[in-house]
PQR file with spaces between the fields and no chain letter, atoms N, CA, C, O and H, PARSE charges and radii, in Angstrom:
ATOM       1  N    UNK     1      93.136  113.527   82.236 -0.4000 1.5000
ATOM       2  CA   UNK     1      91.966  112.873   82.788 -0.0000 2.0000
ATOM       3  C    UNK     1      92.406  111.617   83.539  0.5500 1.7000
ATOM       4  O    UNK     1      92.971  110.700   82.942 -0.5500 1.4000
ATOM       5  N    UNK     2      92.111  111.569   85.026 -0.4000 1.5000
ATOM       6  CA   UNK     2      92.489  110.417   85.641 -0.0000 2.0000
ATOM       7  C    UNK     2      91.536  109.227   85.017  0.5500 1.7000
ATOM       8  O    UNK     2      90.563  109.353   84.273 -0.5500 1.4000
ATOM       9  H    UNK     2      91.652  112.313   85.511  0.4000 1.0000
ATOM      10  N    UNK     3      92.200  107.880   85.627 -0.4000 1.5000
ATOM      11  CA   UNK     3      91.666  106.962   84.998 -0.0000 2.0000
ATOM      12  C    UNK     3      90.673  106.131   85.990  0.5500 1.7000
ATOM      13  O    UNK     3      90.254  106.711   86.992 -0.5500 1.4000
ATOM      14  H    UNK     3      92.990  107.777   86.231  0.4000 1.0000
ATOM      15  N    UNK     4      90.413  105.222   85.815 -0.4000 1.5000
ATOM      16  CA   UNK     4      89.614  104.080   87.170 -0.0000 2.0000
ATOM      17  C    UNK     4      90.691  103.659   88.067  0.5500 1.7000
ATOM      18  O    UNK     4      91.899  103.422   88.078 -0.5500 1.4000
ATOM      19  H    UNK     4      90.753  104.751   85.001  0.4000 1.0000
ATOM      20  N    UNK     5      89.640  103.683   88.822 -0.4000 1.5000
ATOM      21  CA   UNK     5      90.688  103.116   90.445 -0.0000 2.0000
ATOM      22  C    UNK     5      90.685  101.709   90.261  0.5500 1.7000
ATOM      23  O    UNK     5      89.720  101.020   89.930 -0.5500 1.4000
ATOM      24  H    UNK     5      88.658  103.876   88.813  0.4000 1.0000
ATOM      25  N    UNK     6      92.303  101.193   90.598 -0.4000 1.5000
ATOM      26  CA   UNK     6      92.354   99.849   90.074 -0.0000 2.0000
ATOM      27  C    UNK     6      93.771   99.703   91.781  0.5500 1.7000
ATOM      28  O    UNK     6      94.335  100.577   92.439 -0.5500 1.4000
ATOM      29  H    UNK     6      93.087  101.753   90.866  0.4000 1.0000
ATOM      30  N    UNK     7      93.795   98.299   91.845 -0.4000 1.5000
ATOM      31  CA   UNK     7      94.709   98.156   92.745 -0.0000 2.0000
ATOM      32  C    UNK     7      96.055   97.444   92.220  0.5500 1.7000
ATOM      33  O    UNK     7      96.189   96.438   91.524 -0.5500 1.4000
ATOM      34  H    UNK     7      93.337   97.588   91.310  0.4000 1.0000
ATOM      35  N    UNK     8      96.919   98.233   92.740 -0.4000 1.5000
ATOM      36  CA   UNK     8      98.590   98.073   92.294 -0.0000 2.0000
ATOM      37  C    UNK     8      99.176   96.795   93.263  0.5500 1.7000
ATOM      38  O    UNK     8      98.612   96.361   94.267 -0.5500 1.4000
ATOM      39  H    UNK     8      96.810   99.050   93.306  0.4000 1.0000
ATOM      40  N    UNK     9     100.373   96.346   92.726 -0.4000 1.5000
ATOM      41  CA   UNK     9     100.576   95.552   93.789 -0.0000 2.0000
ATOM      42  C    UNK     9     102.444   95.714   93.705  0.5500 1.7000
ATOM      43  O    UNK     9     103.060   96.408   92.897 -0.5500 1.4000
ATOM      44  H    UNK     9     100.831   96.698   91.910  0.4000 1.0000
ATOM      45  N    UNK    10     102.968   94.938   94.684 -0.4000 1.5000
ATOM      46  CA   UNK    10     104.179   95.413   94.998 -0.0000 2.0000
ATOM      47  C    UNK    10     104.647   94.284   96.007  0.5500 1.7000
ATOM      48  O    UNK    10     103.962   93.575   96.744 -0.5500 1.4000
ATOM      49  H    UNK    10     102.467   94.374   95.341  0.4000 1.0000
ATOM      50  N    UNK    11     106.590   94.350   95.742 -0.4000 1.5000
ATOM      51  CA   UNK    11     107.033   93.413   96.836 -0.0000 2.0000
ATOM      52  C    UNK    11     107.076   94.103   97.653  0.5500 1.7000
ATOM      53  O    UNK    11     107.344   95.286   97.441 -0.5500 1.4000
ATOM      54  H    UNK    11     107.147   94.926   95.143  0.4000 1.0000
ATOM      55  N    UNK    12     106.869   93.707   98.699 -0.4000 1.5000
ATOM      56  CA   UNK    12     107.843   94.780   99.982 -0.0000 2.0000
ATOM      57  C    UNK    12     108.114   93.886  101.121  0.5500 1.7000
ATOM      58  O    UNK    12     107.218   93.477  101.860 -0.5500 1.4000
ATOM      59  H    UNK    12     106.652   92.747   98.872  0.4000 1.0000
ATOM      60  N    UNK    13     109.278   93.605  101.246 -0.4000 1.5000
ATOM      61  CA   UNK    13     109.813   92.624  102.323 -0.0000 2.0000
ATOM      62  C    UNK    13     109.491   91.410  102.344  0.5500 1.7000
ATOM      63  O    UNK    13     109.316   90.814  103.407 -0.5500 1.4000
ATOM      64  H    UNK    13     110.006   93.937  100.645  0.4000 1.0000
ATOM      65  N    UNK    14     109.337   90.741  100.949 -0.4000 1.5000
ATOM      66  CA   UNK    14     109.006   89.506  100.667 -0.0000 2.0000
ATOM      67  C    UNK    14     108.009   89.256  100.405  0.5500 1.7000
ATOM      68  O    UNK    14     107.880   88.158   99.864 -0.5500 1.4000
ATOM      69  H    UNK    14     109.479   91.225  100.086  0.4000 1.0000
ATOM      70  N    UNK    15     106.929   89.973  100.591 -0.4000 1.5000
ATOM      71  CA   UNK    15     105.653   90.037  100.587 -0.0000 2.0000
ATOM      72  C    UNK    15     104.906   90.524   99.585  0.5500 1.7000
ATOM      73  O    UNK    15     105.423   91.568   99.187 -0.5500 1.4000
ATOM      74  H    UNK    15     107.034   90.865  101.031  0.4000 1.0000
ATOM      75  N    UNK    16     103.935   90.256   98.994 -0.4000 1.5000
ATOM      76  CA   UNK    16     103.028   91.171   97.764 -0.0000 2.0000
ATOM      77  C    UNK    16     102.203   91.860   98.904  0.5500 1.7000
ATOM      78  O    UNK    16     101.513   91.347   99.785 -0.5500 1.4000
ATOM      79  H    UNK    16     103.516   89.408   99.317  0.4000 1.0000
ATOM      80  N    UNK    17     102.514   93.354   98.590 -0.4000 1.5000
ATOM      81  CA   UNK    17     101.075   94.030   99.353 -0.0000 2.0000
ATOM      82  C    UNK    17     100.506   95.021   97.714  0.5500 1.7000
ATOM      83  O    UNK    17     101.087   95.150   96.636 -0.5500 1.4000
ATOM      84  H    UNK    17     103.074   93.771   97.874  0.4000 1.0000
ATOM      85  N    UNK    18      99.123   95.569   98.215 -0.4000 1.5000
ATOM      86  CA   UNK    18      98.302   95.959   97.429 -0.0000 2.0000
ATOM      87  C    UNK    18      98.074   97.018   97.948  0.5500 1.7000
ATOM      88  O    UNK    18      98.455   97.196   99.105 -0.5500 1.4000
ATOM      89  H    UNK    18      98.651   95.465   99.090  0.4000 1.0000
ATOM      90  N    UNK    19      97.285   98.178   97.145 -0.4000 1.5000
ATOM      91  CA   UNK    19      96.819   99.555   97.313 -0.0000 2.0000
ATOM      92  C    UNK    19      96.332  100.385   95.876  0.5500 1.7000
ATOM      93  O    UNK    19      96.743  100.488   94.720 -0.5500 1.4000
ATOM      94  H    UNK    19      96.975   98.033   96.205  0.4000 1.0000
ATOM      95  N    UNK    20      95.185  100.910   96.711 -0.4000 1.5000
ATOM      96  CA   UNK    20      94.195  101.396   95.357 -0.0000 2.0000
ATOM      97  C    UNK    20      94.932  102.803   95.130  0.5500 1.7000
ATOM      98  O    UNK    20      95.348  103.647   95.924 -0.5500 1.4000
ATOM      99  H    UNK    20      94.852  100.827   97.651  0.4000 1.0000
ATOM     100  N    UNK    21      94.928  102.721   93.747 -0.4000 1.5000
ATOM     101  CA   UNK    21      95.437  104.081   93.181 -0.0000 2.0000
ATOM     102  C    UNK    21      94.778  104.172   91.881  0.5500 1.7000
ATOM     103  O    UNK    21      93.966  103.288   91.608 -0.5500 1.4000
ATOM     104  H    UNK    21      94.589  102.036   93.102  0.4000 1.0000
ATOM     105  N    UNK    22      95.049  105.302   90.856 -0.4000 1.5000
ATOM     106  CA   UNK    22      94.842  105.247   89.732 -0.0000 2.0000
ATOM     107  C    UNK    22      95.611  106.388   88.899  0.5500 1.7000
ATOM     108  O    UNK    22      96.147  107.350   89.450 -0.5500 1.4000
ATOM     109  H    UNK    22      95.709  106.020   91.078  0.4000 1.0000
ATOM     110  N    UNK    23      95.606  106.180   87.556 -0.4000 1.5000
ATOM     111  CA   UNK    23      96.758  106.791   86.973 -0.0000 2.0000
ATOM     112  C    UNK    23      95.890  108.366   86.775  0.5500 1.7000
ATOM     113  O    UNK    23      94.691  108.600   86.623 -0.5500 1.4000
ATOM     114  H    UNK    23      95.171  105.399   87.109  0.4000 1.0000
ATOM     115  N    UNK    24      97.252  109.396   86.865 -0.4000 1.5000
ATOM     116  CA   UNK    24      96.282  110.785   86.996 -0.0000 2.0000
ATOM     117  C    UNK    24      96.058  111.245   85.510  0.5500 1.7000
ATOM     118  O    UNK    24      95.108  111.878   85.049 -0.5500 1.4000
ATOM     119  H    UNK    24      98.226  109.206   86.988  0.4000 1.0000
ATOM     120  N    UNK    25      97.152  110.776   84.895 -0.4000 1.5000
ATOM     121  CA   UNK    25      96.572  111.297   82.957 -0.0000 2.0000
ATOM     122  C    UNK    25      96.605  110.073   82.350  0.5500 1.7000
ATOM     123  O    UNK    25      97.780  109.781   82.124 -0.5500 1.4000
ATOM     124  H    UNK    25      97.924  110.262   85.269  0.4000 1.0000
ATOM     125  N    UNK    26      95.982  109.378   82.049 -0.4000 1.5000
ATOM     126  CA   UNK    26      95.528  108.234   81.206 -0.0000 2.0000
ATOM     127  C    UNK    26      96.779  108.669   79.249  0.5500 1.7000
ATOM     128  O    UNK    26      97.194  107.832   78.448 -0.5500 1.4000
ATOM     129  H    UNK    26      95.028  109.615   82.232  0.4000 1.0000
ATOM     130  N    UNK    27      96.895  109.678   79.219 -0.4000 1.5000
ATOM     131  CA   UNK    27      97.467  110.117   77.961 -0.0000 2.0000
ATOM     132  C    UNK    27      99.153  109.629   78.060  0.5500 1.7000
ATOM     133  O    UNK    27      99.942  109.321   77.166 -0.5500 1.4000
ATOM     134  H    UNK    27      96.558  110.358   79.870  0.4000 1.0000
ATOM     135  N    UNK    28      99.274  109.690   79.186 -0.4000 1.5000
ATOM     136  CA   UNK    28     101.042  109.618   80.077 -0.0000 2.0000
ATOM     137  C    UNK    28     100.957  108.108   80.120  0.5500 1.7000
ATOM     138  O    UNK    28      99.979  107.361   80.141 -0.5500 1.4000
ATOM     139  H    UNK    28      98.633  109.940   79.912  0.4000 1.0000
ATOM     140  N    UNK    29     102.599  107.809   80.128 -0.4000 1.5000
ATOM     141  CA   UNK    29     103.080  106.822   80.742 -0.0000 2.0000
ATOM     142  C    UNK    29     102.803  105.966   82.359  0.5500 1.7000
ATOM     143  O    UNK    29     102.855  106.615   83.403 -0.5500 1.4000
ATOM     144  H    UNK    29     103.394  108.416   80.111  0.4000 1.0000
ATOM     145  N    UNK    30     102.537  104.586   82.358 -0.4000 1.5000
ATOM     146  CA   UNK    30     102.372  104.457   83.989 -0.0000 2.0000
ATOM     147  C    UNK    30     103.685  104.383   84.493  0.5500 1.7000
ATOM     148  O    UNK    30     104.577  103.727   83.955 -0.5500 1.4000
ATOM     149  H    UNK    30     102.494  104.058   81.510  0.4000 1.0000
ATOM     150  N    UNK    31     103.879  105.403   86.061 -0.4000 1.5000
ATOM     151  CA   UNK    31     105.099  105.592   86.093 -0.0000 2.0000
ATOM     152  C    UNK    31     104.563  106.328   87.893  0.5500 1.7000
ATOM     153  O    UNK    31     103.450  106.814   88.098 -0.5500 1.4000
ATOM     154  H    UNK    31     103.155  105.936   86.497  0.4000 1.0000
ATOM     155  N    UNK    32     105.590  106.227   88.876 -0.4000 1.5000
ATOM     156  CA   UNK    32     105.592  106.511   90.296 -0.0000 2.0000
ATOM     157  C    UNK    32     104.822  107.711   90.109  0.5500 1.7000
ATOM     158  O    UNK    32     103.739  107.819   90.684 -0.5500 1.4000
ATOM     159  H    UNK    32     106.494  105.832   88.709  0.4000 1.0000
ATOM     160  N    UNK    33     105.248  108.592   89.394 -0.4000 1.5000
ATOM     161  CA   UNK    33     104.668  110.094   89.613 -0.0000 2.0000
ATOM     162  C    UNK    33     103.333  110.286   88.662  0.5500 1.7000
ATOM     163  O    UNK    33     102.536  111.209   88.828 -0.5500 1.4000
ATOM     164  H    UNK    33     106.128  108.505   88.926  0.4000 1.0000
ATOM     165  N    UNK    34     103.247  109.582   87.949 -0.4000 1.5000
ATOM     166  CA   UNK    34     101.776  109.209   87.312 -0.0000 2.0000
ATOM     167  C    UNK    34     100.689  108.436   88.065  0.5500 1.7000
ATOM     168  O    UNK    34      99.659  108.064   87.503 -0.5500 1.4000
ATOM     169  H    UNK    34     103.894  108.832   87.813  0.4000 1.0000
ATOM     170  N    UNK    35     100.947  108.216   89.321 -0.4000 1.5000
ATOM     171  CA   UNK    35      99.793  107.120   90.017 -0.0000 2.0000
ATOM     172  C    UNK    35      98.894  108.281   91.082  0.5500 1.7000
ATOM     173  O    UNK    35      99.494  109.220   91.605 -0.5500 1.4000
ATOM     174  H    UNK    35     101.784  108.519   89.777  0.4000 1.0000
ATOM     175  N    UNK    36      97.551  108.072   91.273 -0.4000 1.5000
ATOM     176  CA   UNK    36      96.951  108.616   92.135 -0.0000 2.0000
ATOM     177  C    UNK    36      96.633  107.681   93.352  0.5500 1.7000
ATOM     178  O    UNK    36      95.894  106.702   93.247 -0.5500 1.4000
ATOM     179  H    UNK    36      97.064  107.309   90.848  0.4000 1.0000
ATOM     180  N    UNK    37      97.151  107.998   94.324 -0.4000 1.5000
ATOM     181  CA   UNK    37      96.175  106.961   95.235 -0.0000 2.0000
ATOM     182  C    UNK    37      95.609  107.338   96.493  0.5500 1.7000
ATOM     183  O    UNK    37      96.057  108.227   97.218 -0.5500 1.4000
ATOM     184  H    UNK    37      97.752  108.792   94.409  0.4000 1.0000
ATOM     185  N    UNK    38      94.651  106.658   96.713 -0.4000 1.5000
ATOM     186  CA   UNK    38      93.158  107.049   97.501 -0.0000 2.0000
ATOM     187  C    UNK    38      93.436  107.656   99.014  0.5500 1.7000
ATOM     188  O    UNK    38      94.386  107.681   99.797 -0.5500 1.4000
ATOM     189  H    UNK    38      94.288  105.936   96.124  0.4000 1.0000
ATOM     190  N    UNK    39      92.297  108.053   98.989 -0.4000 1.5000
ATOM     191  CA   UNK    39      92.773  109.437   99.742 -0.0000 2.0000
ATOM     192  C    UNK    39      92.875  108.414  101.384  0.5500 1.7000
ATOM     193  O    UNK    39      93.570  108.836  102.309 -0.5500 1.4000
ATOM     194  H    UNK    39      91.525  108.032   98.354  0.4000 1.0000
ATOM     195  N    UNK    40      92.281  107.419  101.474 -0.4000 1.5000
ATOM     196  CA   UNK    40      92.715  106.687  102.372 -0.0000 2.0000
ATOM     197  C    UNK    40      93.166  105.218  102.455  0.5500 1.7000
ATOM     198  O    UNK    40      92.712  104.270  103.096 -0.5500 1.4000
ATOM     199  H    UNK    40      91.717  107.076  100.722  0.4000 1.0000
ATOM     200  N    UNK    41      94.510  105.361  101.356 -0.4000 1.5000
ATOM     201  CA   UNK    41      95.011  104.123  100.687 -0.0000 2.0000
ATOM     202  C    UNK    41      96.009  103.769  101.911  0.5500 1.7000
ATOM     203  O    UNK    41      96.637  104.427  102.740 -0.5500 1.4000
ATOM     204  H    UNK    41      94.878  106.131  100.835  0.4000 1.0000
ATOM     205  N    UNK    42      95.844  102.427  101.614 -0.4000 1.5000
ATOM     206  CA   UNK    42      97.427  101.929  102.656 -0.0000 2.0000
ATOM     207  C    UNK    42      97.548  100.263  102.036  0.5500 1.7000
ATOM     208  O    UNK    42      96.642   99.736  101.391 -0.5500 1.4000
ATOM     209  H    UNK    42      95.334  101.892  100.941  0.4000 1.0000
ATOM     210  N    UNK    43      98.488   99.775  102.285 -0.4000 1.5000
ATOM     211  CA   UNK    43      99.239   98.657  101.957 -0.0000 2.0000
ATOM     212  C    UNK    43      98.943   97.676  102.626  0.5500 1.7000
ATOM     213  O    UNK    43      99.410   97.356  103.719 -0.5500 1.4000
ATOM     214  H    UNK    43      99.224  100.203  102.809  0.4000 1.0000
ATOM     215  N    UNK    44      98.030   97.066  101.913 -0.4000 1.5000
ATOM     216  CA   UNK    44      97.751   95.103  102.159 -0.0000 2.0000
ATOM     217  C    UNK    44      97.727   94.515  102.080  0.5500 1.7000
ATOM     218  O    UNK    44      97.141   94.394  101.004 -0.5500 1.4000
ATOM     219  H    UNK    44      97.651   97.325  101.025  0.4000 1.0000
ATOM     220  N    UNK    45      98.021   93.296  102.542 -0.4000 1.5000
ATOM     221  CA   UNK    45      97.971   91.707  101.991 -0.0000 2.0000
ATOM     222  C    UNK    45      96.978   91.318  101.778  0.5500 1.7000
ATOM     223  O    UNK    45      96.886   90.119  102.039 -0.5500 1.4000
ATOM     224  H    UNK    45      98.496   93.394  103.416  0.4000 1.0000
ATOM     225  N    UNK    46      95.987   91.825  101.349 -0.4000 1.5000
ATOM     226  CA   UNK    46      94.151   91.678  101.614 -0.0000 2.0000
ATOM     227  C    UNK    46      93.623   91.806  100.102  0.5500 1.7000
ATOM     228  O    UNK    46      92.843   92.719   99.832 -0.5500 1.4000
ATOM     229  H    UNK    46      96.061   92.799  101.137  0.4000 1.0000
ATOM     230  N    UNK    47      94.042   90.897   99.113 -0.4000 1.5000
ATOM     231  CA   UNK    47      94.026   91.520   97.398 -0.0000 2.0000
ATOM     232  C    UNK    47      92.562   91.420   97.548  0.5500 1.7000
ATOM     233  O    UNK    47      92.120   92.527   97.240 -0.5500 1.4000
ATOM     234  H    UNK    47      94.676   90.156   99.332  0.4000 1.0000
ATOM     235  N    UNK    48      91.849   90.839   97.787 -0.4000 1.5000
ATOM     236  CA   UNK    48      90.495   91.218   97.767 -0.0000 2.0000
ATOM     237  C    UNK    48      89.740   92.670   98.728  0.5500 1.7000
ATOM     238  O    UNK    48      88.949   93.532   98.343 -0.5500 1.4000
ATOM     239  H    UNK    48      92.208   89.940   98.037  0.4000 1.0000
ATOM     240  N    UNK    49      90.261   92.495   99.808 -0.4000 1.5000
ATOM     241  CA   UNK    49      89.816   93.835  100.173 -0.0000 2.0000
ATOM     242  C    UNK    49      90.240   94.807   99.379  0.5500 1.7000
ATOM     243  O    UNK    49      89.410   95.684   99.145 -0.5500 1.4000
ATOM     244  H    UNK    49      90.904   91.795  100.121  0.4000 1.0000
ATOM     245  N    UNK    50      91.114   94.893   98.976 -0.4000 1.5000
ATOM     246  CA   UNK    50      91.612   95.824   98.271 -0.0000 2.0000
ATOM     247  C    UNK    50      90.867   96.043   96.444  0.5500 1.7000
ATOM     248  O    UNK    50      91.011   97.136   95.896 -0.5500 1.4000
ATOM     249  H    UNK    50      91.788   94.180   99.166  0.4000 1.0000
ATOM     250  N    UNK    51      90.371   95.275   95.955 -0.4000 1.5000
ATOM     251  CA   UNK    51      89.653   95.827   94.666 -0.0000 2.0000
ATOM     252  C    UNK    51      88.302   95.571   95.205  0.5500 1.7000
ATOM     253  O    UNK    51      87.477   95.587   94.291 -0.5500 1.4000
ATOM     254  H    UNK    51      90.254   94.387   96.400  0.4000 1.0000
ATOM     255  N    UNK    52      87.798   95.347   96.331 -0.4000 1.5000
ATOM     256  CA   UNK    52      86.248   95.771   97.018 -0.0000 2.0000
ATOM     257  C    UNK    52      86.286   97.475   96.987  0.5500 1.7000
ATOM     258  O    UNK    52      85.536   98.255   96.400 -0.5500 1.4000
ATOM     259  H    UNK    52      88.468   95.333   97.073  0.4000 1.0000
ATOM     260  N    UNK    53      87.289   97.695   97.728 -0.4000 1.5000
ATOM     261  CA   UNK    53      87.761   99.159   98.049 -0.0000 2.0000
ATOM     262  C    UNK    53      87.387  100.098   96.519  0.5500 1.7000
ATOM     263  O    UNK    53      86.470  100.866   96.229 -0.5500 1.4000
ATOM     264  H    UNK    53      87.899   97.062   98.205  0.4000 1.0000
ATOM     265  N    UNK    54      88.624   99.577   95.748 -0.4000 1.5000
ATOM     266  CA   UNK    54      88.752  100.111   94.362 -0.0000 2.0000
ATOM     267  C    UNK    54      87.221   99.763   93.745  0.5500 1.7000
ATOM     268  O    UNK    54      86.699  100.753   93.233 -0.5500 1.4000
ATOM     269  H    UNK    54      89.369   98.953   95.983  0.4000 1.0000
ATOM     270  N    UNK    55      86.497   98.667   93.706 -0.4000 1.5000
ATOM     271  CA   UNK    55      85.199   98.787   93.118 -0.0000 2.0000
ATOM     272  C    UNK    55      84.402  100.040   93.699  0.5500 1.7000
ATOM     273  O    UNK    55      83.954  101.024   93.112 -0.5500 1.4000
ATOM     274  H    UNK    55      86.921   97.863   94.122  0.4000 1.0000
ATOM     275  N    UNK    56      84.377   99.734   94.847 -0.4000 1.5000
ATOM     276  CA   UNK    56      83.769  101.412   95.979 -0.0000 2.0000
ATOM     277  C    UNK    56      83.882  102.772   95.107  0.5500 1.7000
ATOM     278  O    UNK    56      83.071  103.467   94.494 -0.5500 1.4000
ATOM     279  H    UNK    56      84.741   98.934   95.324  0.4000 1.0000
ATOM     280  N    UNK    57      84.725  102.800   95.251 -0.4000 1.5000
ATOM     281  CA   UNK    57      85.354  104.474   94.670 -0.0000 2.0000
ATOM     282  C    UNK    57      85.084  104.507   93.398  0.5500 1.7000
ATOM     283  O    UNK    57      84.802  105.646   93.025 -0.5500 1.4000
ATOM     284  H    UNK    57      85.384  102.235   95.749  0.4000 1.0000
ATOM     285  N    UNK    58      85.041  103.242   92.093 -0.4000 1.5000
ATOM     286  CA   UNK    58      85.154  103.264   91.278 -0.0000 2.0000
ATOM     287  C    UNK    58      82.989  103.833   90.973  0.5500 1.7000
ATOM     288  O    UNK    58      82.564  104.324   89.928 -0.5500 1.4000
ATOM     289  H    UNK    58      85.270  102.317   92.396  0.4000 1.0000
ATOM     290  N    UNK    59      82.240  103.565   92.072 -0.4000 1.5000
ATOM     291  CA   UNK    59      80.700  103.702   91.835 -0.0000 2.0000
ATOM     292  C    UNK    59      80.200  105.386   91.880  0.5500 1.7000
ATOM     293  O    UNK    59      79.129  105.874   91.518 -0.5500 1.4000
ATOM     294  H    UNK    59      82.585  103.165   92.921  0.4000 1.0000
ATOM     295  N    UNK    60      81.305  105.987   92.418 -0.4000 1.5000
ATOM     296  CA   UNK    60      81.270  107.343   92.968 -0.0000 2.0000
ATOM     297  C    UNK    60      81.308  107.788   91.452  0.5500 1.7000
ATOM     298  O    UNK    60      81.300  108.984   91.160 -0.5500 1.4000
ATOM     299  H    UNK    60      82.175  105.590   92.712  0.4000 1.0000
């Protein structure tokens, strides 16, 4: 059972970027191949846009 869409965050080139994903079995470990992410996810410096997003998906 996947879990709630929550936003991840990450260095990448010095930078923290963000992106909504969520874990696909809640029973499993969090781990690269355990993450789901949105079907129109991408990487931002925008931490608030980014759990607006994840609140979104999370109402569906």
């Amino acid at each position: 059972m996947p879990g709630k869409w929550e936003v991840f965050s990450r260095m990448l080139g010095g930078m923290k970027m963000y992106i909504v994903g969520r874990i696909r079995d809640v029973s499993e470990p969090l781990h690269a191949g355990n993450i789901e992410y949105a079907p129109d996810a991408h990487f931002t410096t925008d931490e608030e846009r980014a759990e607006k997003h994840a609140a979104k998906l999370n109402q569906k």
